[in-house]
C-alpha positions in Angstrom: 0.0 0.0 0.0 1.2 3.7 -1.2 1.2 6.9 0.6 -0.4 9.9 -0.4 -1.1 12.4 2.7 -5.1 13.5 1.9 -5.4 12.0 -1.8 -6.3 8.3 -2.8 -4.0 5.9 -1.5 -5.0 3.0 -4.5 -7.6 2.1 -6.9 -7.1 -1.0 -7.5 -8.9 -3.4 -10.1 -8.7 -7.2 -9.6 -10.2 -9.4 -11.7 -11.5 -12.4 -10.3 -12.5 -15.7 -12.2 -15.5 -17.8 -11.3 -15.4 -21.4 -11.6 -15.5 -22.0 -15.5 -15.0 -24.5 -18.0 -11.8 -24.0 -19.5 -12.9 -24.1 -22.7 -15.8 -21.1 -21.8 -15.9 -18.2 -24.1 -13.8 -15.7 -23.6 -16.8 -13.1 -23.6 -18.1 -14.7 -20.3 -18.3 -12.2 -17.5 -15.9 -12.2 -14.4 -15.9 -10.2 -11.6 -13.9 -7.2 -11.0 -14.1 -5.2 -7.8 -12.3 -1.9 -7.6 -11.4 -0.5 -4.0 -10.9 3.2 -3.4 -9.6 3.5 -0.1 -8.4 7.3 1.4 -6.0 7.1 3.9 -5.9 10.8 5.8 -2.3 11.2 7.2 -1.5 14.5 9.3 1.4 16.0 11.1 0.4 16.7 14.2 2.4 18.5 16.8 1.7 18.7 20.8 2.8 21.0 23.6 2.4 21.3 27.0 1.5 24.2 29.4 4.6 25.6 29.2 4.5 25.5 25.1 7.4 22.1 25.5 7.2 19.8 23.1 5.6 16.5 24.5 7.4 13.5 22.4 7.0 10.6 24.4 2.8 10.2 23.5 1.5 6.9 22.3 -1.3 6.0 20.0 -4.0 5.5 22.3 -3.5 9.1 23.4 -4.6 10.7 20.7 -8.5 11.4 19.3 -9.4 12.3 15.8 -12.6 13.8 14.7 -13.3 14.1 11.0 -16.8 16.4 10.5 -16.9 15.8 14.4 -17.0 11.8 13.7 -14.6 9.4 16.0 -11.9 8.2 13.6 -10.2 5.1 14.3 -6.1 5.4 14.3 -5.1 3.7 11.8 -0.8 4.8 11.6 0.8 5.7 13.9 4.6 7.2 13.9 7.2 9.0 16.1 10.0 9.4 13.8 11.9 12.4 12.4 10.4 12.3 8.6 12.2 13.7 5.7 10.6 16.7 4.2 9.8 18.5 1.5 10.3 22.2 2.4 9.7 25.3 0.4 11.6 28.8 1.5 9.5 31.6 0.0 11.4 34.9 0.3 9.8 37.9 0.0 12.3 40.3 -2.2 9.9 43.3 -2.2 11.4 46.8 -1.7 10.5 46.7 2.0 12.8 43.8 2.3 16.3 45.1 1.4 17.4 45.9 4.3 16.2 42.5 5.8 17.9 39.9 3.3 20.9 39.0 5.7 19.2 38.0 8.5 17.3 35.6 6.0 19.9 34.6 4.3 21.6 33.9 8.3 17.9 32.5 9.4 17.9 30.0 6.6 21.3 28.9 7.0 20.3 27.9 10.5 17.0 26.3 8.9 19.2 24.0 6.9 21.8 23.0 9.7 19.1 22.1 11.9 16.9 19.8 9.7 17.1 16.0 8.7 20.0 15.8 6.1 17.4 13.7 3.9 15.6 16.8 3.6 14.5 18.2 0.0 14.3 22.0 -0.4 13.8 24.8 -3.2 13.4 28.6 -2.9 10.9 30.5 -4.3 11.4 34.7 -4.6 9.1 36.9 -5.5 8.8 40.9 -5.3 5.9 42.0 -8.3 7.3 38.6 -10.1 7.9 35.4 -9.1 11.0 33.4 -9.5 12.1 30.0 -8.8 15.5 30.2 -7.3 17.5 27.2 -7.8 19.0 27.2 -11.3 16.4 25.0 -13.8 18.5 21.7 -13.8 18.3 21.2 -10.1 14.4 21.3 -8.2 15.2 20.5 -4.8 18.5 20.5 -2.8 19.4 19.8 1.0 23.1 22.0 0.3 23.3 25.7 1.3 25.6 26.1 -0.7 23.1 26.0 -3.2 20.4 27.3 -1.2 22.3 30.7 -0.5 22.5 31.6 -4.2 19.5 31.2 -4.7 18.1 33.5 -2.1 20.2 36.2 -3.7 19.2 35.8 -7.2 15.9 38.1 -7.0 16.8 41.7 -6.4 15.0 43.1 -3.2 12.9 45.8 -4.7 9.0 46.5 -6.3 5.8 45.7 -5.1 4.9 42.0 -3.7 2.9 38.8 -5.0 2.8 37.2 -1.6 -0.3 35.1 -2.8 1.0 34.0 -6.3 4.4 33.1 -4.8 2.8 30.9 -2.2 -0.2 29.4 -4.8 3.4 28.5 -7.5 5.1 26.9 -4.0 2.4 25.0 -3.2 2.0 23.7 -6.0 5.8 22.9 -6.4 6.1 21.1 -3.2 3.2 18.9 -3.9 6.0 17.2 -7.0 8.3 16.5 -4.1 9.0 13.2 -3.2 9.3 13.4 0.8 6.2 11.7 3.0 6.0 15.5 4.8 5.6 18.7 3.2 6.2 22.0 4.6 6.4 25.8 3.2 8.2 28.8 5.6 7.2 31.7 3.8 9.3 35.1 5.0 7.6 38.3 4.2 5.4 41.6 5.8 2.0 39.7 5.1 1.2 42.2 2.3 0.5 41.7 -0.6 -0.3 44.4 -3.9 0.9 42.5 -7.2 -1.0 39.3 -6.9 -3.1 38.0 -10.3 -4.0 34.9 -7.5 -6.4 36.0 -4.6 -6.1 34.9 -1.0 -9.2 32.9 -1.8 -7.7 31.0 -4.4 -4.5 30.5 -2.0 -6.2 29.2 0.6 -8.4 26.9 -1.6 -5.0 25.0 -2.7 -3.6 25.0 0.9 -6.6 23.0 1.7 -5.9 20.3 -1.0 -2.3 20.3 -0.2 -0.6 18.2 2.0 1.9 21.2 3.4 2.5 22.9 6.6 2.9 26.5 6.4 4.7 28.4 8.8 5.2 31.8 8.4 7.8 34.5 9.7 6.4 38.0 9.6 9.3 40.8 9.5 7.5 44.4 9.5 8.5 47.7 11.7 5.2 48.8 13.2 4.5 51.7 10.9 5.1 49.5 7.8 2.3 50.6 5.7 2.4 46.8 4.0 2.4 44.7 7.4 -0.9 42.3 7.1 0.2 39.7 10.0 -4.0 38.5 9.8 -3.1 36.7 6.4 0.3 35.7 7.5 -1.8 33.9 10.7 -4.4 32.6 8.6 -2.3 30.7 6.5 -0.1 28.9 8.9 -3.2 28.1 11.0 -5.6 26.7 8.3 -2.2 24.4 7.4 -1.4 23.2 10.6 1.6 25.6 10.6 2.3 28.5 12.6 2.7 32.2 12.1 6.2 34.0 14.1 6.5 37.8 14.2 10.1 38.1 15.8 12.2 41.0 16.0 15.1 41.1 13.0 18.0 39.7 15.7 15.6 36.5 16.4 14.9 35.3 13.2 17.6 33.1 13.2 16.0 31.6 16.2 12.7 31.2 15.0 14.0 28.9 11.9 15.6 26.6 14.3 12.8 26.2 16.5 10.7 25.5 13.2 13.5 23.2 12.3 12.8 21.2 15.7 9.4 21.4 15.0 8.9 19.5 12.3 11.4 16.6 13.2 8.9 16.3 16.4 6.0 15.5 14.9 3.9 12.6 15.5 2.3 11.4 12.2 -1.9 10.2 12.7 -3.7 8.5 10.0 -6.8 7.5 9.6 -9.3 6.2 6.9 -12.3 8.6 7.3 -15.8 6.6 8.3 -18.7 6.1 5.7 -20.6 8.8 8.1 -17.5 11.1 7.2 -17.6 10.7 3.6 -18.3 12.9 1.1 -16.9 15.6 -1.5 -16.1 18.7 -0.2 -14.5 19.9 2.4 -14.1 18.0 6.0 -13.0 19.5 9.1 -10.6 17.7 11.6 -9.7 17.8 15.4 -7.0 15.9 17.2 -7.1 16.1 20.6 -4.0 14.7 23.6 -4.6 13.4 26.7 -2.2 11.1 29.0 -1.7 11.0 32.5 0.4 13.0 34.4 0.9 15.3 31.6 -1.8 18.2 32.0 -3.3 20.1 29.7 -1.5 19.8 26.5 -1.9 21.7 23.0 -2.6 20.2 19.5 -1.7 21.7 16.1 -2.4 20.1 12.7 -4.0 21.6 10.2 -8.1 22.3 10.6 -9.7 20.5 7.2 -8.7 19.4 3.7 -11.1 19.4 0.5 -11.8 15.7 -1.3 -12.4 15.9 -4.5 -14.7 13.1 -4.5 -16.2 9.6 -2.2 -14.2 7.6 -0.7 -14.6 3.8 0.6 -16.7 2.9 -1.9 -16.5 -0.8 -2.9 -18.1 -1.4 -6.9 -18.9 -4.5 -8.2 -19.7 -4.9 -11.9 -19.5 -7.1 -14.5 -16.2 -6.6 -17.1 -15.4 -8.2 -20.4 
């Protein structure tokens, strides 16, 4: 059985031959059933009181609601999971003065992450660029990484929403179980052909984590910190407005982050199934731990039913 995080795992057509003569036509009928079974796998971090990660959970500690519906675990992990990650760097005029303490902050991103770890930069200003030269789509190597931060000259207006609608859609080709964007910009946005509509509409079919790093002075006239929030939390991300000496800091602790995940799965119940969009809840609970915090991401769109066993007659 294959992967995919919120899309069909399988279809699956097997034909199945009654007892027949031998010498039986060739137009008789057999039986072919074809399975489509949707396997829902999330990233799911938990805190305590004190916002510490809590690592040492086990699967009966966990509850997932699908469309409020009790889901039945069905994987269970505690591993640290390659990923997929996208660095979207916002290159807009606002940003110059900014760019080391990215370049720094991601430096410290890649040091701190699991050396099987794909990556790929996407820049945008009023235009959106891919970073990485065209022969190479993801890399785990600074080296690499750094140049491509500095390709884009810091200065226009800014696509915030097309840059993260082309990376989501670029991470989706990557080959890593998890997926992940850290998008670094004021939360404006004044270029965009894309609307934050249409953004959020693909986050919901993608499998990534967002996690976003606002970098704004209070009387920037382009801060929008609500969208930055919005899109980390409908993702299962999270949004970080530090000051420009603890950015560096807040890639490593997103660098912890994700190699502390647990990863839930579940196959949503017939009462759950349906096109559309579903909303999901994970709630923690052991003993002796107290109240602790859950954050995945908050729904996902199927395109279409689930679970659904056909039998038919084939030629």
């Amino acid at each position: 059985m294959r992967l995919f995080i919120f899309l069909s795992i399988a279809t699956a057509g097997l034909g199945f031959a009654g007892a027949q003569d031998p010498q039986s036509n060739e137009d008789s009928p057999s039986l072919r059933i074809s399975v489509n079974v949707e396997l829902v796998a999330l990233p799911v971090t938990v805190r305590d009181a004190k916002g510490r990660p809590v690592v040492d959970l086990r699967e009966r500690d966990f509850e997932v609601y699908e469309n409020g519906v009790r889901q039945s675990v069905r994987v269970f992990r505690h591993e640290d999971i390659p990923v997929t990650v996208g660095l979207v760097i916002d290159h807009s005029g606002s940003m110059r003065p900014k760019l080391s303490q990215t370049i720094d902050a991601a430096r410290t991103f890649v040091h701190a992450s699991n050396p099987e770890d794909e990556m790929f930069v996407v820049n945008f200003n009023e235009r959106v660029q891919v970073g990485l030269p065209s022969q190479v789509r993801f890399t785990n190597r600074f080296d690499q990484l750094e140049p491509a931060i500095l390709r884009a000259p810091a200065a226009g207006q800014t696509a915030l929403y097309d840059a993260v609608f082309d990376a989501l859609t670029q991470v989706g080709t990557g080959a890593r179980e998890k997926r992940a964007l850290i998008v670094i910009s004021d939360g404006g946005d004044n270029a965009s052909a894309h609307t934050l509509t249409d953004v959020l509409k693909l986050a919901a079919r993608s499998t990534a984590a967002v996690y976003t790093i606002g970098i704004f002075d209070s009387d920037d006239p382009d801060r929008n910190p609500d969208i930055l929030r919005r899109l980390a939390h409908a993702t299962g991300g999270e949004a970080f407005f530090p000051q420009s000496d603890a950015i560096v800091a807040t890639c490593d602790y997103i660098a912890h982050d994700m190699r502390s995940q647990y990863l839930v799965g579940y196959v949503p119940t017939p009462t759950a199934q349906h096109a559309g969009y579903r909303s999901i809840r994970v709630t923690a609970r052991a003993a002796g731990k107290g109240k602790l915090s859950v954050r995945t991401r908050t729904g996902y769109f199927a395109a279409v039913n689930s679970g659904i066993v056909k039998n038919r007659p084939s030629r």
